[in-house]
N, C-alpha and C positions, 0 to 999 in steps of 0.2 A: 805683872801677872795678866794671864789674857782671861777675857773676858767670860764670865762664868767656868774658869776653873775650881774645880775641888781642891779639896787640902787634905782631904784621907789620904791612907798612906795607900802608896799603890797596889795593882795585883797582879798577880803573876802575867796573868794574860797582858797588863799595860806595859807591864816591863819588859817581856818579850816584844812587845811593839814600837817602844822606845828603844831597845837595842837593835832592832830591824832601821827605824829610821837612821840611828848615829850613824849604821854600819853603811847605810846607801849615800849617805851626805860623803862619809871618807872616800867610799870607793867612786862616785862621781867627781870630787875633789882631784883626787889621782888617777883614776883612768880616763874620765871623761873627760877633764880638763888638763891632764897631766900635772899635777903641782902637787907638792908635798905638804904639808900644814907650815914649816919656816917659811917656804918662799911664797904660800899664798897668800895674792891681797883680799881686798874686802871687797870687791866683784869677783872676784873668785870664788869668796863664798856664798857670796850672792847666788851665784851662779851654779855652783853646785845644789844649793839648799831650791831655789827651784826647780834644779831636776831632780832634786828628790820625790818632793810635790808632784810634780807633773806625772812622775812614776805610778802615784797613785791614780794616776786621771785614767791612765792609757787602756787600761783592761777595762773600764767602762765608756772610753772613748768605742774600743771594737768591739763592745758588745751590743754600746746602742748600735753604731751598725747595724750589726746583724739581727737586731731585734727588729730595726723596721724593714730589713730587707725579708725576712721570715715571715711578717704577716700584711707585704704587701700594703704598708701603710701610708696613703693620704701626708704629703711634706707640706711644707706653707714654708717658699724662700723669701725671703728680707732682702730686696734691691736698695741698696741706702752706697751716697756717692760717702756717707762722711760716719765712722765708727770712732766715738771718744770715748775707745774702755779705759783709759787710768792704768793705774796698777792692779797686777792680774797676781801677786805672792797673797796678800792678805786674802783677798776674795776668793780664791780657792783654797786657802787653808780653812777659811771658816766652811763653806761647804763640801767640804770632806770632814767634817768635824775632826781636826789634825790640831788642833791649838794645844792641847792638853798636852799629847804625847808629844807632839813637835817642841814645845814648851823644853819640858824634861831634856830631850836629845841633845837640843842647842847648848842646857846649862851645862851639860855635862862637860862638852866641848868649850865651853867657854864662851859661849857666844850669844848675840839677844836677835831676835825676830823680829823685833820691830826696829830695831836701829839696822838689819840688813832690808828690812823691806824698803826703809825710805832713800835707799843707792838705785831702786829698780825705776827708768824712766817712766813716763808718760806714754802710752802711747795713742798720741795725740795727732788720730787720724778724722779732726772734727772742727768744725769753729766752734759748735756752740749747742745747744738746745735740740737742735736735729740730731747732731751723733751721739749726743750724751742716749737720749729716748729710745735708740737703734739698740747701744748696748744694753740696757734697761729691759727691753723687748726679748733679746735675745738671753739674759737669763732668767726673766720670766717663762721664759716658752722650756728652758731644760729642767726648772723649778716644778713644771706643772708637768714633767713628762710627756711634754709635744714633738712630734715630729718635725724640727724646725733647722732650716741653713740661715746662714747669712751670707752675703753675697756682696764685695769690695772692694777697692783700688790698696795695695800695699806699697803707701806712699813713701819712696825713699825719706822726703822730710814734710813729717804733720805740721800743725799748724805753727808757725813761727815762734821763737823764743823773742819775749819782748822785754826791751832793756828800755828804761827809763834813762835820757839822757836830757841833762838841762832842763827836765820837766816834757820833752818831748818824746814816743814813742819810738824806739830804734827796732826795728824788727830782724833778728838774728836768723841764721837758719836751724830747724829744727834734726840732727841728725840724734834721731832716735834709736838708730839701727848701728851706732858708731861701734858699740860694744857688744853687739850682737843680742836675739832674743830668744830668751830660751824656752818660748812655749810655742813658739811655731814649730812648722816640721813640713817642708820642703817635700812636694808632690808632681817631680819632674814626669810620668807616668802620666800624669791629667794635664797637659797642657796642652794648649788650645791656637791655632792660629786663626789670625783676623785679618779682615781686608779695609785698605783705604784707598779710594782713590778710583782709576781705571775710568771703562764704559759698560752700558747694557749693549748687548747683541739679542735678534730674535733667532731662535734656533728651534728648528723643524724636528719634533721627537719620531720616532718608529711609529708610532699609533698616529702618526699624522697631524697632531695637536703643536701649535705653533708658541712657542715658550718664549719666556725672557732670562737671560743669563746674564751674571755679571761679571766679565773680563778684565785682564790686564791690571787686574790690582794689586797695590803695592800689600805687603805682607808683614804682620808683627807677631811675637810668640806673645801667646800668656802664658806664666808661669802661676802656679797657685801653691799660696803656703796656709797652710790650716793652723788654726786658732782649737783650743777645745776649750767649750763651754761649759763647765760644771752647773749640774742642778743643785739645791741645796740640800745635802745631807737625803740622796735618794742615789741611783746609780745613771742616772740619763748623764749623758755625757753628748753635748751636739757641736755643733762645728762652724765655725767662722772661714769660710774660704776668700782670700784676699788676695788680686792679681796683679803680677809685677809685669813688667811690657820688657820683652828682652827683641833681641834681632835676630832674624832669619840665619843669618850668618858675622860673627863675630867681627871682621875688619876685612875691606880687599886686600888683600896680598899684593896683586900685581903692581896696585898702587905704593904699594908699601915700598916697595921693591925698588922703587924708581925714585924712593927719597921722600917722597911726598907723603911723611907721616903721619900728618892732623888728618888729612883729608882722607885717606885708609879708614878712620875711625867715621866719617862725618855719617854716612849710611845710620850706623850703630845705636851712634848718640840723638841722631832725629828718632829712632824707634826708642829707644830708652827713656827720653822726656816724657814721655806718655805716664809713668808712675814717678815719675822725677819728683813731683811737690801736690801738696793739697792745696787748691786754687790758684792756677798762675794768675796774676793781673790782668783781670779783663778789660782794662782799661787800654789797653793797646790788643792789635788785631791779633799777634802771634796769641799772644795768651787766650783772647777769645777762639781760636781755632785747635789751641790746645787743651780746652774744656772742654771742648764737642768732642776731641778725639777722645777725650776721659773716657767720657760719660759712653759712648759706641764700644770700646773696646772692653770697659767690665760687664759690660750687657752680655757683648755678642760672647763674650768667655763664659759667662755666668748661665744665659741660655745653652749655648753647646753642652753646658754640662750637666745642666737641667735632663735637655733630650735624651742627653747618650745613657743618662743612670734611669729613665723610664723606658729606654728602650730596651736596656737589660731585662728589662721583667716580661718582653714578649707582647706587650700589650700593644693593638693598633692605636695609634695615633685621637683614634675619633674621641678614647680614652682621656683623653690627655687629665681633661678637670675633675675624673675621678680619682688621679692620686697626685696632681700638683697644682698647689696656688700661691700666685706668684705677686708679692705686695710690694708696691712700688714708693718708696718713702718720698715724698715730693716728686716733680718733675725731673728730676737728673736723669732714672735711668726709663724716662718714659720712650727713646727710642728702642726700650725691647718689644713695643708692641710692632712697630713696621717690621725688627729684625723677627719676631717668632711666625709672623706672617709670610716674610721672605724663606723662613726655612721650612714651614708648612707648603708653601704653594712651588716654590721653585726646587727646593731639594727634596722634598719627599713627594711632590707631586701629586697633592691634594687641590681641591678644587675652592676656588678662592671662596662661595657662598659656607663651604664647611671648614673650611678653614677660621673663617672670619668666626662662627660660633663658636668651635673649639676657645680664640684667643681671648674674645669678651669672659668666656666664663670662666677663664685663668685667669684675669687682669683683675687686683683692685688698686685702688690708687685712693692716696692719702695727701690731704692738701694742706699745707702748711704756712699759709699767706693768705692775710683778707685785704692787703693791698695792690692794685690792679698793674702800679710800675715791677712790682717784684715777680710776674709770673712770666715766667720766662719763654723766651722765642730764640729761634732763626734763623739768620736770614738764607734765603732760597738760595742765592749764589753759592756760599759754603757748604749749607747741605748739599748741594747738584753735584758741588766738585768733590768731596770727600765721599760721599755716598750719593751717586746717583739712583743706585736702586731702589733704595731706600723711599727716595724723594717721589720717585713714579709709585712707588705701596703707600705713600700717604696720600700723595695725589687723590688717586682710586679709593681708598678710604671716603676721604672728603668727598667726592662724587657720590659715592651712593650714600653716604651721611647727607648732604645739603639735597637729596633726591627723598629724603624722608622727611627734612624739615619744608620742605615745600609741599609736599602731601598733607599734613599736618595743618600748616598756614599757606593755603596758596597765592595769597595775594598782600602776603608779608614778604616783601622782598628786604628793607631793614631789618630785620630778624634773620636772612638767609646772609645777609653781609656779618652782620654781628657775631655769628655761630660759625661763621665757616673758618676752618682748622687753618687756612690760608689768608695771615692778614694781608689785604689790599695795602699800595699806598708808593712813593716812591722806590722805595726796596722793599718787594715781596719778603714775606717772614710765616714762618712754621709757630701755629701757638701750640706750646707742648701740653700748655694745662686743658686746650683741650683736643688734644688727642690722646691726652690721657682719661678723660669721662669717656669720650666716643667710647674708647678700647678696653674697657673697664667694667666688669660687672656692680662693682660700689665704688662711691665716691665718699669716702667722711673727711668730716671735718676732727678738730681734736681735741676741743670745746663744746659744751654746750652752744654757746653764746657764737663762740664759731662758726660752727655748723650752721645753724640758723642764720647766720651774715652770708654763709657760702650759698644757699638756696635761694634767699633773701635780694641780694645784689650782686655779689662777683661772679656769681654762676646760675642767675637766676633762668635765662632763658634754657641751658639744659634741665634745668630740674623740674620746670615747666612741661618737660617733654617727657622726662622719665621717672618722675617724684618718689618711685621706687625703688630708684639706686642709691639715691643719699638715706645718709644716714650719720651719725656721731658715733666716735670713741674718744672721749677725754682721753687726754696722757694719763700714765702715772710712771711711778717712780719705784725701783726696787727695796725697799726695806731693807735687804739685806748687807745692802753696801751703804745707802745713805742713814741707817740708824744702827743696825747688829756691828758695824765695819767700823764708820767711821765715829760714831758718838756711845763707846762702850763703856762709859759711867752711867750715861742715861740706859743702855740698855740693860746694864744690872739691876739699874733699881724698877725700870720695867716688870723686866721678870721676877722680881722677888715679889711683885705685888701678883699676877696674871699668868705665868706661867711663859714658856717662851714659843708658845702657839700661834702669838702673832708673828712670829716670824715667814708664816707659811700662810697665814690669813690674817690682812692686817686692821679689819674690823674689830677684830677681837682686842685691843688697844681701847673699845668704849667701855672696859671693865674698871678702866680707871677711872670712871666721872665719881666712882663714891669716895675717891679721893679727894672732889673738888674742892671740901669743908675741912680735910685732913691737914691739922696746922701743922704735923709732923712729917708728913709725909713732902708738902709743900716745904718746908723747912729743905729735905732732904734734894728735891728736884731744884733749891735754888742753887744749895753747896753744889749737885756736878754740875750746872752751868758756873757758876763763875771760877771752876777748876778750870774746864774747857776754856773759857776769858783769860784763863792766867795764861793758860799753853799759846793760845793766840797771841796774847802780851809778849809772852818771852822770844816770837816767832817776829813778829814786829821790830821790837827791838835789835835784837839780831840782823834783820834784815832788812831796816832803814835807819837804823841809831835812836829811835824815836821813842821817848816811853808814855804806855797808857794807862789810864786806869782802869782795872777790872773792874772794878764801880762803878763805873760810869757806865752807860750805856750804849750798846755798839750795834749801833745803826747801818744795818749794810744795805749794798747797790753791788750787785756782784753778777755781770753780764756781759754780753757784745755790747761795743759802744756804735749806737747808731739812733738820730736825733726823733724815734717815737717810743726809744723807749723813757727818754728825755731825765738824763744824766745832768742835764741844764738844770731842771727844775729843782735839783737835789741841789745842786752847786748854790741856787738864786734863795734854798731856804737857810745855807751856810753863809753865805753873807750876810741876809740879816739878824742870824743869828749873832753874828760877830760884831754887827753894828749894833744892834741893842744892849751887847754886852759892854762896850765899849761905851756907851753912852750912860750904863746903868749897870755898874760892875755886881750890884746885887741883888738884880733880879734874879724871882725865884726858876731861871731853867736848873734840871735836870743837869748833870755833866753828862757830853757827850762823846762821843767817839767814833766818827762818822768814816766809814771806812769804803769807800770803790776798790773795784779790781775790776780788771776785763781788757778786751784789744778791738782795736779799730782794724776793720781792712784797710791794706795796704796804698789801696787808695782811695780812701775813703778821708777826704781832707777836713771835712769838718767834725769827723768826729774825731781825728786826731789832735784837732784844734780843741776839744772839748780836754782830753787827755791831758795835755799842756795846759789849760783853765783851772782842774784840779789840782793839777800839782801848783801851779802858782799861788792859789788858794790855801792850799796848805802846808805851803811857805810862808804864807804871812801870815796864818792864823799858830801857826804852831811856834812860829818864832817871836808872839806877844805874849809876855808874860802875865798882862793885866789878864787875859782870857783863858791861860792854861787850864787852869781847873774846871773850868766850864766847858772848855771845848778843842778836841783837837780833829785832825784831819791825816786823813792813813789816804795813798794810792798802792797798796801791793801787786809790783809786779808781776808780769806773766802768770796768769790766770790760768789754769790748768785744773785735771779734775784732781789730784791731788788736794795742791791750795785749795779749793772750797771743801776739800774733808776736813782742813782746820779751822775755814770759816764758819762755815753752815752752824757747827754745834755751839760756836762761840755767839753767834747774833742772838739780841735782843729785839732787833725792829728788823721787819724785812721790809726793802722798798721795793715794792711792783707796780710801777704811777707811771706806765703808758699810757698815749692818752685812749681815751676808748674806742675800741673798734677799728685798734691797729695792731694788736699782739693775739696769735691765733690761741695761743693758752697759757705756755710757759711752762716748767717742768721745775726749777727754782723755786717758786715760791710755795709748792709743795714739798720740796725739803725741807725748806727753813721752819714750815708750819710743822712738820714734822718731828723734826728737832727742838721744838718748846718756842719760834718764833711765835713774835705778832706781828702777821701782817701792817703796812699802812699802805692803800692801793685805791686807785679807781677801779669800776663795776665792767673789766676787760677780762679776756680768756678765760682761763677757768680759777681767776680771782670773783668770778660772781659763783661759782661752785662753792668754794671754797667759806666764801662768805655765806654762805646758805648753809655748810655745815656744821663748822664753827660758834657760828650767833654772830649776830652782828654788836651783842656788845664786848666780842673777843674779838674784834676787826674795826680796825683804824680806815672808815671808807672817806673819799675824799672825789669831790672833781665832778666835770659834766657826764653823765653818762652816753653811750649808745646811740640814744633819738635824742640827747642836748646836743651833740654835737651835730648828728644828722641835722638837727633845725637850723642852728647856730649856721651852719653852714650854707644851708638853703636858701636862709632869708638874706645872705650878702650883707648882710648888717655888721659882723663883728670888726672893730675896730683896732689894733692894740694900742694905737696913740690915745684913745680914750681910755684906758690903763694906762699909760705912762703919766698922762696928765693928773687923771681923778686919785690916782694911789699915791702918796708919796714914798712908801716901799718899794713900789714898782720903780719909778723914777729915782732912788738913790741907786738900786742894782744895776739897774741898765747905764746910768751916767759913770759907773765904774767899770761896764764892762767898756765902754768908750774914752777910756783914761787913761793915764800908763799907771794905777793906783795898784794895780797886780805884776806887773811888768812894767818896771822902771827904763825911762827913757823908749818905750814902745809903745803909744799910744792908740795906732792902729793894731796891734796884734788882734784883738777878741773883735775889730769892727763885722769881718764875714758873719760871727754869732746875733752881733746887737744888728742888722740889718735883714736876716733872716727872723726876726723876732718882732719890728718895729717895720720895716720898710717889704719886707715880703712875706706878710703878712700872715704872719706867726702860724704856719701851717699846723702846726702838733699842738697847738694852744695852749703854750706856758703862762703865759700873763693870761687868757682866759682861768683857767685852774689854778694858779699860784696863790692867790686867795683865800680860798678855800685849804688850799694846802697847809699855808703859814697854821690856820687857827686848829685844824687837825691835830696839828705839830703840838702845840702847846696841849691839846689834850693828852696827847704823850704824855710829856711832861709829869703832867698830873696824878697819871696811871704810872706810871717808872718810880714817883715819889713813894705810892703805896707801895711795900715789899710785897703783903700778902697778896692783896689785888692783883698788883704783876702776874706773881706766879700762879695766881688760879686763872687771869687768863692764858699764862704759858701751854698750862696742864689741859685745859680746855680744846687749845689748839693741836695737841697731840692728842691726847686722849681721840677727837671726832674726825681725823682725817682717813683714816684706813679704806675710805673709798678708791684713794686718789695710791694704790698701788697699781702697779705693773701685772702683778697678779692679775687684777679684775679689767685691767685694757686689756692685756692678752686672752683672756676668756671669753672674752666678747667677742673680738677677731675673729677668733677661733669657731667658736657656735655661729656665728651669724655672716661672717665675711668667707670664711677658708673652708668649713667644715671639714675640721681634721680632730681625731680623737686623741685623747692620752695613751701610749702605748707603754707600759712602765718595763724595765728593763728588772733582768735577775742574772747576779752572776754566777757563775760556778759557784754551786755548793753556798749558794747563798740565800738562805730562806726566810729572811726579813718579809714583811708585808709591804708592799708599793707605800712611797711614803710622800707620794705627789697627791695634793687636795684636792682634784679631779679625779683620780683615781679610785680614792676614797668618797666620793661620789657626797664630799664636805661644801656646806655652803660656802 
């Protein structure tokens, strides 16, 4: 039964709408798909039954349209290189509120909704915590009835299918598209062509003004397919546009002609790679000049089509930042500031000083790295040869940029080095982060604690200069998909207490703290976790042969594997876990059930080596029987946002133990807290939010903070060999990671780990924090023993987060970064009241 259905018997009006749906499923079935009920499969019905759905999208797809073209409305576009929406059947059936009726139609038919939703792929145009936020964003912003696009590469294969092989990571290719998607819709009419390559020429206009032109460039098409994003349960309908890279012209012929059949095609397939994959391997050059082409070609599509839909409306140019602003998700697509300044000065022929204010007051930019190796560049060579234009508008940027920072300080020329958008050195290099602040009216960070790092040190000398522009938006996370969607036992019993109001304001979730003394009520929030625990159990088993105990406690690490957010640490308290048990089969821990998921980049060797650690790990722990019942160890493959809609509501611990002052906030551990998690985490992103809302006696805090590390750091003093010596936990972990004790007859395998930990000088400070970690741990323990306890801190954690929605990051945005308003949409003959909480002018 889907979630908050009734059991009355129906009325006429439901029945007429359930026979409306049966009748659009058959007749899409057979006409749209051509297939009878005997010969169709079960993507066929799949398939049908989302164009039923999608049916319902389309009239309020075209009428937001025309609602914002009617009042001339203020848009705010979302440049993000990386979209990881999921499954898009569930999520727009609950925001059309369709469960009930669609419920009905299917039984009739014989058929279940939820067993066809989970045929519907991934579409997994994301690594990680960036595209998850993008999609998150983007149905916040049709929830609140905002004027809002998205703007994206539609990658032939998202991010990699990963297969566990020998304990090693295999990365398969992701053909998302193999079976076709049935909620895009192809926009050959808005396609856009783009240049690579060529020269500048100066060329002599009529009025005498001496121009630069860019020639002789090679040519690719964008094609755009649209995405429609449902608001929830109101009529906005806004748009996800995502661009495929086709060829000028199909294949040469003459070549063709002559026998010489590959090479007919070669033209095609160089333009085509450009949406071919999400992230090629930057580890070699082709792939690093295949990113830049990305990242240039969904710009320069994304801007054209920015311009051409504000140039409909008649407005001059000078206009611009009164009806579009334009948000740049990290650095990827920050070469749209040189291209909107290239089509401001060279194709519409504005003057570069007005130009240049028009683009800052468009631009904000959103930083998502407090470490100084991650913020990306480059190099001049490449830029000159793929975009020379481009290269001479940042150039001239920087000139009059480092002509203010020298007014400013003029006799700081260390500071004029430091800031300039052009890093010095043997290969000149382009720094995007900051040509993204220069070109930018705001800069935020996505944390508290963030933000403040970003002012603070990684970007301190701009903020020095313009302390005006930064600013903070913490992430949040959609409610709608991460608690209404995916954890719909919890959300029943939500609403039977509060009403289902926090679904649209998710503050309203602190109705539940008079529960916190409610032995029945807590009773009832433990039964649907450990339902959800059983469905994860039976999802496990199935999917690795392995059985857990829903008693036990499931400890998850569910992320990109990459060595600060230190998946090590987690592996270094399962081993001593195992060795204490092993040496004291009855000590009092907890049973555990310690479960990772997540992918390494492709080449990314040590954190693939971490991947292979785990599963070694939990081969040898799961295959002793002395420790069965105390402990076992899960790796679930290929990570996807699916799999965490069956994680999330199943964890008991959530682990967020980067170390401090290297994670910009995280979007994860706002879920899990959401879902009745307890945190266990260091004082990093917006795990010190989180911990300030919660209480800190609902939050398992652990590790050096912020200025421990800063000092630790400073003073050159820390050691790990004085850890390996002084600790003898330290020293039996590490003597195993340098053993074949995991990996028989392989005794160097894990050395790269133990020598990045011991010998190069434990950069992430594992063995600084492990300490502290282990004794955290065991207060676990402690707290997991008490039933009630547990659960009133579960209930604690859910009940106080409703800060940390998407709702309340996009409001902010919105009022203080984009200034755009709610515009609420009404369809024909539809005389509902606006039901966006903006609208309704609701705190």
């Amino acid at each position: 039964m889907a979630p908050h259905a009734e059991t009355a018997a129906p009325s006429d009006a439901q029945s007429e709408r359930v026979a409306a749906l049966k009748a659009a499923f058959e007749d899409h079935l057979r006409y749209t798909l051509g297939r009878d009920e005997a010969r169709a499969t079960e993507h066929d019905r799949l398939f049908a039954l989302a164009m039923t759905v999608r049916d319902q999208l389309i009239e309020r797809w075209i009428a937001t349209t025309r609602t914002y073209e009617a009042a001339g409305a203020k848009r705010a576009y979302y440049l993000s290189m990386e979209y990881l929406m999921g499954r898009a059947l569930s999520n727009n059936v609950i925001a059309l509120d369709l469960e009930r009726d669609l419920d009905a139609a299917l039984t009739q038919l014989g058929l279940d909704r939820e067993a066809l939703a989970d045929l519907e792929s991934d579409a997994g145009l994301g690594n990680g915590g960036l595209g998850r936020l993008a999609a998150c964003f983007l149905d916040s912003l049709a929830t609140l009835e905002l004027p809002g696009y998205g703007y994206g590469i539609r990658y032939d294969y998202g991010i990699f299918r990963q297969r566990i092989v020998d304990g090693h990571q295999v990365e398969v290719p992701d053909n998302w598209l193999r079976d076709g998607h049935p909620w895009e819709v192809e926009r050959p009419d808005r396609q856009v062509t783009v240049g690579f390559g060529g020269r500048v020429e100066d060329q002599l206009t009529p009025g005498g003004r001496t121009v630069a032109r860019w020639v002789d460039f090679d040519r690719v098409v964008g094609l755009p397919y649209d995405l429609p994003v449902a608001g929830f349960r109101n009529n906005t309908c806004n748009t996800l546009r995502l661009w495929t890279a086709k060829a000028i012209e199909g294949f040469d012929l003459a070549v063709f002609n002559t026998g010489q059949y590959m090479q007919a095609y070669e033209r095609r397939l160089a333009s085509e790679n450009i949406s071919k994959v999400l992230y090629p391997n930057d580890e070699i050059v082709q792939g690093r000049e295949l990113r830049f082409r990305q990242q240039y070609f969904f710009v320069a599509c994304s801007l054209h089509d920015i311009l051409r839909r504000f140039k409909e409306s008649g407005d001059d140019l000078r206009e611009l930042p009164s009806k579009v602003a334009i948000q740049l998700n990290d650095t990827h697509p920050a070469i749209a500031i040189p291209e909107l300044m290239r089509l401001l000065v060279d194709v519409e022929g504005k003057e570069w000083d007005a130009a240049w204010e028009v683009a800052v007051q468009v631009f904000g930019y959103t930083n998502h790295t407090l470490m100084p190796e991650a913020l990306e560049t480059w190099s001049v060579p490449l830029f000159e040869r793929l975009l020379p234009r481009h290269l001479q508008i940042v150039y001239r940027i920087n000139h009059h940029f480092l002509r203010l920072v020298r007014t400013r300080w003029p006799d700081d020329l260390d500071r004029v080095r430091r800031m300039s958008i052009i890093q010095e050195g043997a290969e000149k290099r382009v720094r995007m982060a900051y040509l993204s602040v220069v070109g930018s009216h705001k800069t935020n960070g996505v944390a508290a604690l963030h933000s403040e790092l970003l002012a603070r040190h990684l970007l301190r000398d701009f903020a020095e200069l313009w302390p005006e522009r930064f600013t903070n938006k913490t992430n949040g996370i959609t409610q709608r998909r991460w608690l209404r969607a995916c954890n719909p036992g919890l959300s029943d019993l939500i609403c039977s207490s509060i009403g289902q109001g926090w679904t649209t304001d998710l503050k309203q979730l602190r109705g539940l703290e008079r529960h916190l003394d409610d032995t029945g009520f807590l009773d009832e929030l433990r039964a649907v976790k450990r339902g959800n625990k059983q469905a994860l159990a039976a999802h496990i088993r199935s999917t690795l042969g392995v059985e857990v105990d829903p008693d036990s406690l499931f400890d998850t690490q569910i992320k990109r594997l990459h060595e600060y957010k230190r998946q090590v640490l987690n592996v270094m308290h399962v081993l001593h876990r195992y060795f204490e048990l092993k040496e004291n089969p009855q000590r009092d821990y907890a049973p555990r059930t310690v479960i990772f998921s997540g992918k390494a980049a492709p080449g990314y060797a040590i954190a693939k080596l971490v991947i292979k650690l785990i599963n070694d790990v939990a081969h040898v722990v799961n295959s002793d029987r002395d420790v069965n019942d105390k402990l076992r160890v899960i790796f679930l493959p290929d990570y996807r946002v699916s799999l965490a809609e069956r994680i999330i509501p199943a964890t008991d611990l959530s682990e967020q133990i980067s170390t401090a002052g290297t994670e910009a906030s995280g979007t994860g551990n706002m879920k899990f807290a959401l879902n009745g998690a307890v945190t266990i985490g260091t004082l990093d992103g917006a795990n010190v939010e989180i911990c300030e809302q919660v209480g800190e006696e609902n939050f398992f805090r652990f590790g050096l903070t912020v200025s421990d590390v800063e000092d630790l750091r400073a003073s050159g003093e820390y050691d790990p060999w004085e850890r390996y010596h002084g600790d003898p936990r330290v020293k039996r972990i590490l003597d195993t990671l340098d053993s074949d004790f995991l990996n028989l007859g392989n005794p160097t395998l894990y050395r790269p780990l133990w020598r990045n930990l011991l010998l190069h000088g434990d950069h992430y400070l594992h063995l600084a924090d492990l300490g502290s970690y282990l004794a955290v741990q065991e207060q676990v323990d402690e707290a997991y023993s008490d039933e009630r306890r547990w659960a009133r801190m579960c209930l604690a954690n859910i009940a106080r987060v409703g800060v940390f929605s998407a709702d309340r990051s996009i409001q902010e945005y919105a009022e203080e970064i984009w200034q755009i308003k709610p515009h609420p949409v009404t369809l024909d003959g539809d005389t509902r009241a606006p039901r966006g909480r903006l609208a309704q002018g609701e705190s």
